[in-house]
Structure formats: structure tokens, C-alpha cells
Residue frames relative to the residue before (quaternion, step in Angstrom):
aa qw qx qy qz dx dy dz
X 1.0000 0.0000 0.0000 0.0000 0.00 0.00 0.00
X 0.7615 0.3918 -0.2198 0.4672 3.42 0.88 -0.76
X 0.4489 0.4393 -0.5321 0.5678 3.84 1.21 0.00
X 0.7494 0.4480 -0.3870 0.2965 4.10 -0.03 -0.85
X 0.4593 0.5934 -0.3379 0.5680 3.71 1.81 -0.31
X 0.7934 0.4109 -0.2892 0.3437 3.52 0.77 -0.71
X 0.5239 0.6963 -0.1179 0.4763 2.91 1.48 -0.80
X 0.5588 0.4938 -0.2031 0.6346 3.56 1.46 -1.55
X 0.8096 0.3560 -0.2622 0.3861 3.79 0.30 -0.72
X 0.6393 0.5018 -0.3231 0.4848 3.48 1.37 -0.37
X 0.5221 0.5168 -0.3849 0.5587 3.67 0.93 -0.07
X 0.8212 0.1329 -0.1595 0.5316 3.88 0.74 -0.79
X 0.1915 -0.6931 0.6950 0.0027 3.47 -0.54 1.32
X 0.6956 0.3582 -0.4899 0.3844 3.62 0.06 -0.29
X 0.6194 0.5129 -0.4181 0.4224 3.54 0.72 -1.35
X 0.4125 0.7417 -0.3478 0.3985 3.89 0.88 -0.22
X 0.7196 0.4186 -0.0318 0.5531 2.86 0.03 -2.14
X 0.7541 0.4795 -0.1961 0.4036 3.63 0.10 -1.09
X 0.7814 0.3553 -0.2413 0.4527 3.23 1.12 -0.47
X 0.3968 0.5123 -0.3371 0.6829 3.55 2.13 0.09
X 0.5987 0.3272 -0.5100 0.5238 4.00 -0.04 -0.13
X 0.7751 0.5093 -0.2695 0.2593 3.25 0.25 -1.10
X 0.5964 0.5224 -0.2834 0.5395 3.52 1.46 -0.07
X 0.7327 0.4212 -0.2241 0.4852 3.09 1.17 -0.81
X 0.4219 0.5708 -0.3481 0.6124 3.73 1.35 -0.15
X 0.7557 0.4040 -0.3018 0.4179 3.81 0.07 -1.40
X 0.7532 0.4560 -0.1928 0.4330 3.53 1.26 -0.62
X 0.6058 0.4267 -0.3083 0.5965 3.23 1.48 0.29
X 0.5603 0.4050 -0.4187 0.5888 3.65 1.26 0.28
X 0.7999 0.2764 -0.3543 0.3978 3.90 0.49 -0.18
X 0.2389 0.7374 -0.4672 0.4254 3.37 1.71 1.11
X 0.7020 0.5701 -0.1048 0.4137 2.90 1.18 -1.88
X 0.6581 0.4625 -0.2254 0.5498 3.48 1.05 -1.23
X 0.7434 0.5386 -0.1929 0.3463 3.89 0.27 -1.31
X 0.7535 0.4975 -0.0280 0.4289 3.06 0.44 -2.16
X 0.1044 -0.6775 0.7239 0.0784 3.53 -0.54 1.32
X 0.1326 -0.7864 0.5962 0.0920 3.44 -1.65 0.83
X 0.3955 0.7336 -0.5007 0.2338 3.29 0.90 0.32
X 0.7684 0.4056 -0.2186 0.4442 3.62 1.52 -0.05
X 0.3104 0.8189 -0.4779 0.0685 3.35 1.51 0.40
X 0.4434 -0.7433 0.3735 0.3338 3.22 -1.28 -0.12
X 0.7039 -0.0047 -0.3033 0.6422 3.38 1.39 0.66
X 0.8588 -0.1815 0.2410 0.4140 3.56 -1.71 -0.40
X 0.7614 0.4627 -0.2836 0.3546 3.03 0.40 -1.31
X 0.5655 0.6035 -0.3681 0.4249 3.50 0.70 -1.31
X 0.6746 0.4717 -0.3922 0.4106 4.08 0.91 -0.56
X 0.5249 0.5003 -0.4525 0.5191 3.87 1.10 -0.08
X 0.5677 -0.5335 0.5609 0.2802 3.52 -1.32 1.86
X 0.9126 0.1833 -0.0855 0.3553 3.91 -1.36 1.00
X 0.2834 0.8386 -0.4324 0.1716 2.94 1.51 -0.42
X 0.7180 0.5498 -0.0693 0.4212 3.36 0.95 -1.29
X 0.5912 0.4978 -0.2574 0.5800 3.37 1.23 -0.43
X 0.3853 0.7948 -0.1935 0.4272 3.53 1.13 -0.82
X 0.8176 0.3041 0.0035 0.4889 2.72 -0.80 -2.39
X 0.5278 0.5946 -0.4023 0.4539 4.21 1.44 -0.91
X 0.6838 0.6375 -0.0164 0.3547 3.23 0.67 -1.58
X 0.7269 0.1478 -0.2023 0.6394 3.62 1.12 -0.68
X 0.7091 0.4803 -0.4189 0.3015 3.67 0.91 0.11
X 0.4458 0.4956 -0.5244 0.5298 3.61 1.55 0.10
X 0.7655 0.4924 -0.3081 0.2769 3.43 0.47 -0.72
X 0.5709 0.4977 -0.3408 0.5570 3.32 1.63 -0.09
X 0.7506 0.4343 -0.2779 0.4132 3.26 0.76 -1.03
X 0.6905 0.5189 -0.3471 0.3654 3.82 1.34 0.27
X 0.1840 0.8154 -0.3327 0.4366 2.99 2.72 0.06
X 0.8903 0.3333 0.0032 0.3101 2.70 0.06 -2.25
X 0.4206 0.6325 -0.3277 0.5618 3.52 1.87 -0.56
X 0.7804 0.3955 -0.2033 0.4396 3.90 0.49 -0.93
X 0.7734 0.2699 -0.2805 0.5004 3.51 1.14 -0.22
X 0.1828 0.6854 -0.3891 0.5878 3.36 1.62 0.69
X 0.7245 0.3809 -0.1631 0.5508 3.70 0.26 -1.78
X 0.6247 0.5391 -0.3865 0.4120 3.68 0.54 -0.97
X 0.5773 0.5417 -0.3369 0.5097 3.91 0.90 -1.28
X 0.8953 -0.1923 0.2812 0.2868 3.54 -0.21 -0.14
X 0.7613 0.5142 -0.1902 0.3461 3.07 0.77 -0.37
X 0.5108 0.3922 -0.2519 0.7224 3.08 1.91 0.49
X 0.3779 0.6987 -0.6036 0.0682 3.41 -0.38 0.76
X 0.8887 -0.2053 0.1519 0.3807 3.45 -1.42 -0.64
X 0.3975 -0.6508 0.5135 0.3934 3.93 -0.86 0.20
X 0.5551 0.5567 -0.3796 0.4877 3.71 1.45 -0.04
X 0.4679 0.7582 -0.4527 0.0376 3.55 1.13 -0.56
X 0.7840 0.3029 -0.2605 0.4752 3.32 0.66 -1.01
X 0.2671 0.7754 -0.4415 0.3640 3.87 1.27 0.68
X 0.6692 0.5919 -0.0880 0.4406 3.09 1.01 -1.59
């Protein structure tokens, strides 16, 4: 069941994508509604989503740096310890 879920999503990258904005939109409108800011604890925290964001560019940094990590060495041959 779960290889045909994967499969269903690899054929549709957009419905993907589209369905990640759309979480991340739906959660930056019930920021707006929910989220009192008169008490933040700095500036930023007063920009609508801010938090979703800062989520958003750190998986996206921190899988950067996770892949060129892997690139250094840590991916290497299935012969390695052959040699």
C-alpha cells in the first residue's frame, strides 16, 4: 500500500508541490487568525509566518549541507573496503 502512495506521488510532482504550498499558506493564515503578537519576543516573530519560513529554509539548508557532507566521503564505492 505504501510503495503505490509512493509511486502515486512520484508521477505527480506538482500535486506535491501544490499540496506543500498549500499547507504552508493554510498555516500562515491561522497565524494571522490564532497568534496574538502583542507579546513577541523579538521583531521578527511580528512578520505573519515568519516561523513557517525560518522552518522552511532550514530543512532546506540543513539538506544542502547533509548532501555535500555525503559528497565528502561518505558515499563511496561498494568495492571500498575491497581495495
Amino acid at each position: 500500500m505504501i510503495v503505490n502512495l509512493i509511486e502515486f506521488l512520484r508521477t505527480r510532482p506538482k500535486l506535491l508541490s501544490r499540496c506543500g504550498y498549500g499547507i504552508v499558506a493554510a498555516i500562515v493564515i491561522w497565524s494571522l487568525i490564532v497568534i496574538d503578537r502583542q507579546h513577541v519576543h523579538s521583531l521578527l516573530e511580528k512578520i505573519p509566518g515568519f516561523w513557517s519560513f525560518f522552518t522552511i529554509i532550514s530543512a532546506l539548508v540543513l539538506l544542502i549541507l547533509a548532501l555535500a557532507w555525503a559528497k565528502t566521503g561518505i558515499e563511496t564505492n561498494e568495492d571500498y573496503y575491497d581495495r
